[in-house]
C-alpha positions in Angstrom: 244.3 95.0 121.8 247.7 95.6 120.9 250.2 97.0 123.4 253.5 98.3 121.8 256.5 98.6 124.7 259.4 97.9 121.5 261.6 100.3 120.9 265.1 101.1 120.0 265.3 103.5 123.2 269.6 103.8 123.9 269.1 108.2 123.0 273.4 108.1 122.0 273.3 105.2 119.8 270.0 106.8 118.1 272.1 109.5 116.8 274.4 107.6 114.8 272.2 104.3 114.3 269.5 106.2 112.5 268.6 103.8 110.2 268.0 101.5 112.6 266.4 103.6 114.9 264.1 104.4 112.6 263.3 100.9 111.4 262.2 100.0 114.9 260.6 102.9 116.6 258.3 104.4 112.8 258.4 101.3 110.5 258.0 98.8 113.5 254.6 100.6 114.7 253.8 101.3 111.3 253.9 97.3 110.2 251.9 96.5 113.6 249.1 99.2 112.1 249.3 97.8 108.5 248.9 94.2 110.1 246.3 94.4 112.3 242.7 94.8 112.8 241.7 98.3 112.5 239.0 97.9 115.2 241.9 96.8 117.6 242.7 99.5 120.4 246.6 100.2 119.2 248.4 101.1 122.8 251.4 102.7 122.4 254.3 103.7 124.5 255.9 106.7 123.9 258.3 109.1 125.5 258.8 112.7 127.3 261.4 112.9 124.6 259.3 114.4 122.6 259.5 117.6 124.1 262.3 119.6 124.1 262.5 120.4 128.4 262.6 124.3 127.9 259.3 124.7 129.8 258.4 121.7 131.6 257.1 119.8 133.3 254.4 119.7 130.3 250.4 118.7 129.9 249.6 116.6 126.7 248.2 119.1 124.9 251.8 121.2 124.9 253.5 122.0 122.0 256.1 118.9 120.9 259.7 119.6 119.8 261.8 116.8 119.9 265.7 118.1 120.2 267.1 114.5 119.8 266.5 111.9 116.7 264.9 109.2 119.4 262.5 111.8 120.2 262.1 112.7 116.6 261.3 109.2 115.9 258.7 108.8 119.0 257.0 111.7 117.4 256.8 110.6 113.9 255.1 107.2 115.3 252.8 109.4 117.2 251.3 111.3 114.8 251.6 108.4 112.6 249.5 106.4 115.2 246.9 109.3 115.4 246.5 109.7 111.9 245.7 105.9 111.1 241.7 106.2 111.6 241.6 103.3 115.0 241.0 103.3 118.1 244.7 104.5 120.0 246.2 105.3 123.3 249.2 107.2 123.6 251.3 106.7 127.1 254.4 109.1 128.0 256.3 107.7 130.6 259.9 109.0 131.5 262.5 107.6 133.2 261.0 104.4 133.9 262.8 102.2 136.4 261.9 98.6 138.0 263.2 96.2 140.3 265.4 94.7 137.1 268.5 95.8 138.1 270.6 94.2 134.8 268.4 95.8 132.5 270.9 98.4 130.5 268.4 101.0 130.8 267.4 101.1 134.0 268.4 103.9 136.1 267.9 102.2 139.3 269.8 99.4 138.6 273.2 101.2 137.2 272.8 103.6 140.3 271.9 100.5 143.0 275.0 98.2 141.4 277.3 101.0 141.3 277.0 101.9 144.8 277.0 98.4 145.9 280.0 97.7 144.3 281.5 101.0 146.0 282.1 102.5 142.3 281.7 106.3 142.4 279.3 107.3 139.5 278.6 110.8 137.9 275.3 111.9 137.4 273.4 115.4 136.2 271.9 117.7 138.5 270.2 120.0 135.4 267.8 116.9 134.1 264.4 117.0 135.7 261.6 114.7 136.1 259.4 112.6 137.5 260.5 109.1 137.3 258.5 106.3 136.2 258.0 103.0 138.2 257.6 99.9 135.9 254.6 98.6 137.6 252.8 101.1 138.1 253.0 102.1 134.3 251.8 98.6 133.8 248.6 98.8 136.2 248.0 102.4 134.8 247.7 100.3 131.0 245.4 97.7 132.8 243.1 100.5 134.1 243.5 102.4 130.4 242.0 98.9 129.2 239.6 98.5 131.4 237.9 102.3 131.1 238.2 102.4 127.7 240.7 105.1 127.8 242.2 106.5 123.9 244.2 109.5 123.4 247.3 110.9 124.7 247.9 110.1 128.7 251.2 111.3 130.4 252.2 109.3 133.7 255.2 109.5 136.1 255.7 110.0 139.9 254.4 113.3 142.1 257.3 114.8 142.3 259.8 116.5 140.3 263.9 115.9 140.6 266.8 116.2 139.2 269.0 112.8 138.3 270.8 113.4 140.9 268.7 113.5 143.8 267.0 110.9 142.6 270.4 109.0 143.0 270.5 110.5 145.9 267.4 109.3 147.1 268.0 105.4 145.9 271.6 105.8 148.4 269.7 106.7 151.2 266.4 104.1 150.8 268.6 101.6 149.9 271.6 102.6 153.1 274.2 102.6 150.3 277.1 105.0 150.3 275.9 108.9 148.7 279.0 110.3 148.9 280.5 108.1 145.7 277.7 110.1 143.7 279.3 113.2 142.3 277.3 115.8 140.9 277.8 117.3 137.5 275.8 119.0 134.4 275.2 118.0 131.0 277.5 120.3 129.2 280.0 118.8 130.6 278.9 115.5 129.4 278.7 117.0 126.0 282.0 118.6 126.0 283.6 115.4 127.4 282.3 112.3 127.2 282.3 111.3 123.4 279.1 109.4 123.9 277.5 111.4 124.9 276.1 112.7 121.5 272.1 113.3 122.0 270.9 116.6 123.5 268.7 115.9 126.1 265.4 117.6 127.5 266.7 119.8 130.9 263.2 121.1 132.5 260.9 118.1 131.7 258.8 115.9 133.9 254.9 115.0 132.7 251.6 116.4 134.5 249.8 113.3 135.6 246.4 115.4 136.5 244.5 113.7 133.2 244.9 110.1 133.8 244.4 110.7 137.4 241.3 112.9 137.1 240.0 110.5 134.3 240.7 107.2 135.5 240.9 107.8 139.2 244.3 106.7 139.2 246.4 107.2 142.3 249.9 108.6 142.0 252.9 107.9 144.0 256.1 109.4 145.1 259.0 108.7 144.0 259.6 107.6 148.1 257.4 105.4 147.8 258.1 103.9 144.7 261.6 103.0 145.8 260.4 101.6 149.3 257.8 98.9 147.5 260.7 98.2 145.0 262.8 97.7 148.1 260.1 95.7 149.3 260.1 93.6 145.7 264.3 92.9 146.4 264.1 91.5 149.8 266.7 93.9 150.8 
């Protein structure tokens, strides 16, 4: 078994770094495919990024259009994955979060320090989805494994929210301070922030009725995601 979780995944830095982007996200999975046993189940971790968010949240059957070059470049290893005659099972997580609050990524983390540290913070109210808790994808791969599961699976919380009130949320579970959380939209991170170079996905979010119905998997609110990871920080 081979589980794939690389990936060059900072969405800005994909835009101008496409080389590299490339390099790690298509030729990366397409080495591990050249390189390996064909009878070896290829797990691979993919991205709601492949959809463009006009009409989520989405099943896994929906039509993909990536609107960002990360996206592009999840896709291409997709189909490149499908198309290489061995056993394979797609994940699309998004958002995913965990109780590492350093890692760059991690949404929890830069919302959690941020309000700690009494910094106000800016974060979109027009970017839906159903966030993604760390351990819970990983016990979601272990069951995969364990019922044989290949194909395309999406996974994520219940519920569907904005960035925002997911902030929102993490301020209130965690008794830190909501009002340093402004809201704004993404065209105004567009027009302003010259970072802020990838389009993202506005309506997106995953339908998690597959792996649940296939794998009788339970799936969790984001609620209680952030109490257990609350639980995991001894705060």
């Amino acid at each position: 078994i081979i589980i794939n979780c690389a990936a060059y995944s900072d969405v800005d830095k994909c835009e101008v770094n496409r080389d590299h982007a490339h390099d790690v996200n298509v030729s990366g999975v397409k080495n591990l495919i050249k390189y390996s046993r064909t009878t070896a189940l290829f797990i691979y971790i993919s991205s709601d990024y492949v959809f463009n968010g006009e009409s989520g949240p989405y099943i896994e059957t929906d039509q993909t259009f990536p609107i960002n070059y990360y996206g592009k470049t999840k896709l291409e290893a997709e189909n490149f994955i499908r198309g290489s005659r061995r056993p394979y099972l797609i994940l699309r997580p998004n958002v995913i979060y965990s109780e590492n609050i350093f890692h760059k990524s991690n949404f929890f983390g830069w919302v959690y320090k941020s309000l700690l540290n009494n910094n106000s913070i800016s974060v979109v109210t027009d970017q839906v989805s159903n966030p993604t808790f760390a351990p819970h994808l990983s016990d979601a791969i272990f069951k995969c494994i364990i019922f044989n599961c290949q194909g395309i699976y999406h996974f994520g919380s219940e519920d569907y929210l904005s960035r925002y009130d997911f902030a929102c949320l993490i301020a209130d579970t965690f008794k830190l301070n909501k009002e340093l959380i402004k809201p704004i939209d993404t065209e105004y991170l567009m027009d302003n922030i010259d970072s802020y170079m990838a389009r993202r996905p506005l309506n997106s979010g995953l339908k998690t009725n597959k792996i649940e119905n296939e794998m009788d998997l339970s799936i969790y609110s984001t609620q209680y995601n952030l109490n257990l990871l609350k639980k995991y920080l001894h705060i």
